[in-house]
C-alpha positions as CSV (number, residue, x, y, z in Angstrom):
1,X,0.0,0.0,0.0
2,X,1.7,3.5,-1.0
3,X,1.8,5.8,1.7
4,X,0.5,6.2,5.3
5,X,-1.4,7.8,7.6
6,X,2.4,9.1,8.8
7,X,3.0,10.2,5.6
8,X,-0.1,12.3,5.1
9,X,0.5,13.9,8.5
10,X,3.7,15.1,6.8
11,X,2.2,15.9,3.9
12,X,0.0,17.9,5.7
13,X,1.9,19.4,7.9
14,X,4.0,21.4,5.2
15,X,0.9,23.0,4.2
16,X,0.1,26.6,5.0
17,X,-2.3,27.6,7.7
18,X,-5.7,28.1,6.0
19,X,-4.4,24.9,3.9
20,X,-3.8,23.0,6.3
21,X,-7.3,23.4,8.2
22,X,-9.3,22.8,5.2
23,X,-7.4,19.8,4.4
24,X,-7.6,18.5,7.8
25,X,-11.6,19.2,7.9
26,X,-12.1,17.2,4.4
27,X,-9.3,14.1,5.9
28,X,-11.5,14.0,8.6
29,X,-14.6,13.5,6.5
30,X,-13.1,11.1,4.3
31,X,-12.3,9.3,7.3
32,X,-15.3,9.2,8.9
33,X,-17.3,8.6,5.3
34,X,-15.1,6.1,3.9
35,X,-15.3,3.3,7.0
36,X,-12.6,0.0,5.8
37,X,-10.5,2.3,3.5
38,X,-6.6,3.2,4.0
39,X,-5.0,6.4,4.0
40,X,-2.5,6.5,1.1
41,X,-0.2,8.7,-0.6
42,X,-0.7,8.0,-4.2
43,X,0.8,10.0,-7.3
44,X,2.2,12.8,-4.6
45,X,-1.7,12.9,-3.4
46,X,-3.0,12.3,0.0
47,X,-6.2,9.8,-0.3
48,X,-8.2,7.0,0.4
49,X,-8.0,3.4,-0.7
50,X,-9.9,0.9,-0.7
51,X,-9.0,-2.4,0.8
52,X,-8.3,-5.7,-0.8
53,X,-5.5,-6.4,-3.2
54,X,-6.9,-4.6,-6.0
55,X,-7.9,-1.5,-4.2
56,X,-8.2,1.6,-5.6
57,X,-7.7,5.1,-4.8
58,X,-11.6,6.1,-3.8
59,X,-11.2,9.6,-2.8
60,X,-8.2,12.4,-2.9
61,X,-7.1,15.8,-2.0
62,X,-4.7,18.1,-2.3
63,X,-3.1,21.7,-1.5
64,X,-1.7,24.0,-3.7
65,X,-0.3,26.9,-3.8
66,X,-3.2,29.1,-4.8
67,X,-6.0,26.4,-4.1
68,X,-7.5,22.8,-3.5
69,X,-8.1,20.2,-5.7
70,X,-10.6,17.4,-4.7
């Protein structure tokens, strides 16, 4: 499985402020939406995968430096 739950706390945490919150917010949603998925880092993007050996990135987000991208 690419990534972790480490590594998007790293990801994260390089982030600016307002970046970082938002981000945060939608992780936690994911999280909470996405019950028997995995935190991944896939393609330099923090997501969601699901389990099972052919698992697939369900949901992802990212920060840059003049917006989001969902």
């Amino acid at each position: 499985m690419p990534g972790s739950a480490a590594a998007v706390d790293a990801d994260l945490a390089a982030l600016l402020s307002d970046q970082k919150t938002a981000l945060r917010h939608l992780r936690e949603f994911f999280a909470r939406l996405l019950h028997g998925h995995f935190e991944c880092i896939s393609y330099a993007m923090p997501g969601f995968l699901q389990s099972g050996p052919q698992g697939r990135m369900v949901a992802g987000y990212v920060g840059f430096r003049r917006h989001l991208y969902l």
